[in-house]
C-alpha positions, 0 to 999 in steps of 0.5 A: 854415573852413580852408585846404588845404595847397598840395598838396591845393589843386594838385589842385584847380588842375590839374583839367581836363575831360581831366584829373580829380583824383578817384579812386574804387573799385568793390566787388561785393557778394553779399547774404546768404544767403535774403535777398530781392530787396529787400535792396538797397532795405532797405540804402538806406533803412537809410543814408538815415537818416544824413542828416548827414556828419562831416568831411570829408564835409560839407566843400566847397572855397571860394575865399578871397583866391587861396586854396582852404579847406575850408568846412562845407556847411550845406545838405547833401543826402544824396539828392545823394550817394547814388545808386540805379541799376540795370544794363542787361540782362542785366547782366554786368560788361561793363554794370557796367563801361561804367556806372562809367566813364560815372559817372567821366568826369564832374567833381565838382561844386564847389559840394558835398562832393567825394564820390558813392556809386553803389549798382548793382543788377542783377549775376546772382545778386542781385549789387551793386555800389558805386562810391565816388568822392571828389577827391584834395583830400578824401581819396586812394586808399589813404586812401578805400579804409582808410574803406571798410574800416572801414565793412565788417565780418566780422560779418553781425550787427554794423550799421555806420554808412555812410562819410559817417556813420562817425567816422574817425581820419584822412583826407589832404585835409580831415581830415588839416588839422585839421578842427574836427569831424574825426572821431577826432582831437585837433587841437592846434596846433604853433607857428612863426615862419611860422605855425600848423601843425596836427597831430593828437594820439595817438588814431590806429590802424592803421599811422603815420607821422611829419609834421614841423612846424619853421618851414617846413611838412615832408613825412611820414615813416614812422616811431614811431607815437607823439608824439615831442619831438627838438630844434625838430622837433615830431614827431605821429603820422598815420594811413597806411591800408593797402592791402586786397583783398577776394574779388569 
């Protein structure tokens, strides 16, 4: 268990019914060529193998002392997260559409990892859908969408484990904080007069950025993607997803 950083934790202070802290994306899929109408049947049960998450993904806020923390879910219910549904006829975007947005009004239950992942079929042409939603305090936008990118491939030969089973280099929220099963990262810690601040190590990819630790917590800065000592700052490099688009 550990506690969320009070930036992380105001997401989950300011959530209201009328006013939501979770994001979400939606991606449309065409099957592969001469696969049949049970191809969306075969993907689910090819995923409702990984029946345990890593980090963050098996992670679920608790309130300790006044306090929000991370604490691992140790009764985790993979049926719970990962939903079949099947659009209305005739099943154009305006079905999609009215579907998710009914799927997004609603709250994420606390009690659970923050994240669902809707599989919706019914598009013409064997067309599906798959709408992730995840809470700002456990991983934001641009973040979930980098994971999403590496969970997909240009190889329709190569199988890839789902989000919640694949090992990640870095999340904002519950991962970014040093999870002790964060994927991908090692966790070190980063002394100070006011505390422990906790950075992760050199294993990361893609685009950095810089987070300062000195005596008081400091924002991220873009900068070097490596490890860098300069005065009484201890400078560690973190991941910073990128933004993609694919062809719907």
């Amino acid at each position: 268990m550990h506690a969320l950083s009070p930036t992380d934790s105001a997401f989950l202070w300011m959530e209201t019914r009328s006013q939501p802290m979770h994001v979400a994306g939606l991606n449309i899929f065409t099957p592969p060529h001469g696969s049949g109408p049970e191809f969306v049947h075969q993907l689910l049960a090819q995923w409702s193998q990984h029946v345990k998450a890593v980090a963050p993904f098996n992670l679920r806020p608790v309130l300790r002392m006044g306090l929000w923390h991370w604490e691992e879910d140790k009764e985790f219910e993979l049926d719970y997260h990962l939903r079949h549904l099947a659009l209305p006829q005739p099943g154009r975007i305006r079905e999609l559409l009215a579907m998710v947005s009914r799927l997004h009004a609603n709250l994420l239950d606390r009690n659970r990892p923050l994240w669902e992942i809707h599989v919706i079929e019914g598009l013409p042409g064997g067309r599906f859908a798959v709408y992730n939603k995840m809470h700002h305090a456990l991983i934001d936008g641009v973040t979930g969408a980098r994971m999403a990118a590496n969970s997909m491939s240009d190889n329709p030969s190569e199988l890839k484990a789902p989000l919640w089973a694949l090992l990640q280099t870095s999340s904002h929220g519950a991962a970014k904080n040093c999870s002790p099963r964060a994927a991908g990262a090692t966790c070190q810690p980063c002394q100070g007069r006011q505390g422990n601040f906790a950075w992760c190590g050199q294993r990361v990819v893609g685009h950095c950025a810089i987070r300062l630790c000195r005596r008081r917590h400091r924002p991220a800065l873009s900068g070097s993607t490596h490890a860098l000592q300069r005065g009484n700052f201890r400078l560690a490099p973190v991941c910073v997803p990128v933004v993609f688009a694919l062809p719907l």
